[in-house]
C-alpha positions in Angstrom: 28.6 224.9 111.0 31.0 227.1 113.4 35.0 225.9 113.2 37.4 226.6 115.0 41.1 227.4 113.6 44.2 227.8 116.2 47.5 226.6 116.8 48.1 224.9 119.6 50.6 225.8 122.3 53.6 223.3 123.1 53.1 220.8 125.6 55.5 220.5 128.4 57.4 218.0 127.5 58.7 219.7 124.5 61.8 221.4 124.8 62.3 222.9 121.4 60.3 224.1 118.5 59.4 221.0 116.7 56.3 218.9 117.5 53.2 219.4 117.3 53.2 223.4 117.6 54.3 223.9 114.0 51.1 223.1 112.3 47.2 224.7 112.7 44.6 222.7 113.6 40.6 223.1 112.3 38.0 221.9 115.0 34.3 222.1 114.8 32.4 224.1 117.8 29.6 221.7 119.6 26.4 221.8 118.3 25.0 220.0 121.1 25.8 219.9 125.0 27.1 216.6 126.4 25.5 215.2 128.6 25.7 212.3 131.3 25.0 208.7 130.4 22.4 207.3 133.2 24.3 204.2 133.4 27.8 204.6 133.3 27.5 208.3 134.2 30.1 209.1 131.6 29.8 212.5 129.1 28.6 211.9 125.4 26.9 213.6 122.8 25.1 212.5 119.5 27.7 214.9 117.7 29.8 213.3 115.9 32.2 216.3 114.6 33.0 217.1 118.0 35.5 214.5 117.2 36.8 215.5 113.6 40.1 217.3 114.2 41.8 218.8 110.5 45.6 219.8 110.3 47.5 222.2 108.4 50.5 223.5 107.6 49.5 227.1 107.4 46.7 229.4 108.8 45.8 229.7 105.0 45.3 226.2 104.0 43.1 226.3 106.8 41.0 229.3 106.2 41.0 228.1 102.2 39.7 224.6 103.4 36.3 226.4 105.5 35.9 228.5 102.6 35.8 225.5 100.2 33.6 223.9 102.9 31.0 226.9 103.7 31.5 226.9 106.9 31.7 229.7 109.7 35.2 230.3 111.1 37.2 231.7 113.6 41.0 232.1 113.7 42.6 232.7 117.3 46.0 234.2 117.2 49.1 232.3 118.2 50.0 232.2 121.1 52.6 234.7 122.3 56.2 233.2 122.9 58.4 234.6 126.0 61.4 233.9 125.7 64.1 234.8 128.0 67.4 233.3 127.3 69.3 231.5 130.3 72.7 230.9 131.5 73.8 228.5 134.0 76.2 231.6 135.7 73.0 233.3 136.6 71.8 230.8 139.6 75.2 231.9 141.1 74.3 235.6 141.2 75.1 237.9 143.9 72.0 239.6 143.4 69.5 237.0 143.2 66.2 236.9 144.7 66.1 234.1 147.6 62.7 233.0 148.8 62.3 232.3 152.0 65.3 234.6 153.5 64.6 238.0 155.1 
């Protein structure tokens, strides 16, 4: 089986560090497509680890874990944070950009 290991990136209505961005998550790849029911015409598959979803603390209780498991992983980096801090003084800039004014 093919896992997946990442940490996800914050959601938007997180302001600060904390949440769920602090710990890794383990999810398996699809082993078979999804496909549309004839009735309802919603997506579903017979897969049933499509919906397992592990977390962890640390990249390495994650990797440890597939390795107990046997199974065929992947670790994505983390995401790269840009931060550039902000003061309230700079919307009242002199030489601020203004869209929309030649």
């Amino acid at each position: 089986m093919q896992a997946r290991i990442y940490r996800p990136s914050k959601t938007a209505m997180q302001s600060g560090p904390a949440g769920k961005a602090k710990s890794w998550i383990l999810e398996y790849e699809p082993q078979a497509p999804k496909l549309p029911d004839n009735l309802m015409g919603w997506a579903g598959s017979g897969d049933m680890l499509q919906q397992v979803t592990l977390k962890f603390e640390t990249a390495d209780e994650a990797v440890a874990y597939a390795k107990r498991h046997n199974l065929d992983y992947t670790v994505q980096a983390e995401p790269k944070k840009s931060f550039r801090p902000k003061n309230y003084s700079d919307n009242f800039k002199f030489d601020k950009l203004e869209f929309g004014r030649f």
